[in-house]
C-alpha positions, 0 to 999 in steps of 0.5 A: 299170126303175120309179120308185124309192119307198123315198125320198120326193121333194118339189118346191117352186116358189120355193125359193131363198129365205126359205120356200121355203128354209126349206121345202126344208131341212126336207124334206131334213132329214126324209128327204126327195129335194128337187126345189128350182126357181125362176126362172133368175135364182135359179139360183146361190142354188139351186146355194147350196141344193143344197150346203147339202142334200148338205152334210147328206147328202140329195139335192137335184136343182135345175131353173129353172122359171117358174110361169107358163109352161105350156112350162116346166112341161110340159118339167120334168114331162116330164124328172122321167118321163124319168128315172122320178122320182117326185114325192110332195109339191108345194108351190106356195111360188113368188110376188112382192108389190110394195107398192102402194096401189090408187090407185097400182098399174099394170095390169101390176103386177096382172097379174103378180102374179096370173099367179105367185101364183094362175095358177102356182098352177093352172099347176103343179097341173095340169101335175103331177097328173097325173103324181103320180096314178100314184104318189107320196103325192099331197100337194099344198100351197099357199102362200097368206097371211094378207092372202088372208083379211083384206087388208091396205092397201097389199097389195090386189092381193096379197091378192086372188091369195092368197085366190085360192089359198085358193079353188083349193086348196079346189075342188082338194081336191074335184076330186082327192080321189077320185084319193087327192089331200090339197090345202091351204094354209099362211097365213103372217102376218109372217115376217121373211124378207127380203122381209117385212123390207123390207115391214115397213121399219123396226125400229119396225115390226117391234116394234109388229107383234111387240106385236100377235102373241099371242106377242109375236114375228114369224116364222121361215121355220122356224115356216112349214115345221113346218108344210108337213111336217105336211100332207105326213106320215101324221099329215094323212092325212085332212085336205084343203081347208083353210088353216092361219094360220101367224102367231102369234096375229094374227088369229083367224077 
C-alpha cells in the first residue's frame, strides 16, 4: 500500500494558536489534510483545533511535538511512514519571544529563544526533508519577523533568532533545490494575536503603531496565512529563497 497523494497534507509546528492557528484553518479550508503539533501543554487547544477543522469537514491529525528535541522530531517522522502519510508543505511557525532589554536578558533566556526559533527551525527541516523528498509538493515555509530584518528594542535576541531563520531559509533554498525543494519565509510585523497584544501592552499602543502602517491597521493571524498558502500553491512554483513582509506598510527595505 503507497502513500495516498489525491489529498494534500501540510504539517505545521506551533499551531495551536494565533499564526500557526490561522495557519492551520486556512490550509484546512483550502482542501488541505492538516498535521497541527505543538508542544504537550497545548495539546487541549489542538484537540480544540482539531474539532474546529472536522467541524468544517477536512481532516486534522494532531501530535505534541517539541521543536527542539531531535528524538521527538524523528519519533513523529517515523510514525507519519509508518502509516504511509504523506507530508506536502512544512511550515516551521513554532517559536517564543520574551521581552527583554539586553542589559537585562539572562543566558538562558538567549538560549531558549535560539533553540525554538532558529535550532526548531533546522531541527525540523532536517528531520523532514528527507522523508518529504520521496513524495509530497516539497514546500518547505518558515515563520521568520519583521524584527529579523530591522531589530526592534527590547527584542534583540529575537530579532537575532529570526534573522536567523531568514539566513537558513535562503542556504535551504539552495541546498535543496536540486531535490525539487521551494523554502521560504514569511515577516510578520504586529499582528494582533495574544502575544502580540501583551508585547504591544496597552490600547494606545496599539493605536500609535496603527498610525505608523501604510495601511492605518495591524494584522490578522488571517492576513499572515494568505500568505503561507500562496508560497505553498502552483502559483510560487518558481519562487524560493525569499522573505516575504507581511505588515502592512511598516517597513520597506
Amino acid at each position: 500500500m503507497g502513500i495516498n497523494a489525491d489529498i494534500k497534507t501540510v504539517l505545521i509546528t506551533g499551531a495551536s494558536r494565533g499564526i500557526g492557528k490561522a495557519i492551520a484553518l486556512a490550509f484546512a479550508e483550502a482542501g488541505y489534510k492538516v498535521i497541527a503539533t505543538d508542544i504537550e501543554r497545548e495539546i487541549n487547544v489542538l484537540a480544540s483545533l482539531k474539532n474546529e477543522i472536522e467541524h468544517i469537514g477536512k481532516s486534522c491529525l494532531t501530535y505534541s511535538l517539541d521543536v527542539t528535541s531531535k528524538t521527538e522530531l524523528d519519533q513523529l517522522v517515523a510514525n507519519l511512514r509508518r502509516d504511509r502519510q504523506a507530508v506536502d508543505v512544512l511550515v516551521n511557525n513554532a517559536g517564543i519571544l520574551q521581552i527583554s532589554t539586553l542589559q537585562d536578558l539572562q543566558e538562558s533566556q538567549w538560549n531558549a529563544h535560539f533553540d525554538v526559533n532558529a535550532k526548531g527551525v533546522w531541527l525540523t527541516t532536517q528531520a523532514f526533508a528527507p522523508y518529504m523528498k520521496e513524495q509530497g509538493d516539497k514546500r518547505i515555509i518558515n515563520t521568520a519577523s519583521l524584527a529579523g530584518r530591522c531589530g526592534v528594542p527590547g527584542q534583540g535576541h529575537y530579532a537575532a533568532t529570526k534573522a536567523a531563520v531568514i539566513s537558513l531559509t535562503r542556504v535551504a533554498a539552495q541546498e535543496l533545490g536540486p531535490d525539487g525543494f521551494t523554502v521560504n519565509a514569511i515577516c510578520p510585523g504586529i499582528i494582533l494575536t495574544e502575544m502580540g497584544r501583551n508585547n504591544l501592552g496597552s490600547e494606545e499602543m496599539i493605536t500609535y503603531w496603527e498610525g505608523r502602517t501604510a495601511l492605518r491597521r495591524l494584522g490578522q493571524p488571517e492576513d499572515v496565512a494568505g500568505a503561507v498558502l500562496f508560497f505553498a500553491s502552483p502559483m510560487a512554483d518558481f519562487i524560493t529563497g525569499q522573505s516575504i513582509n507581511i505588515d502592512g506598510g511598516i517597513y520597506f527595505h
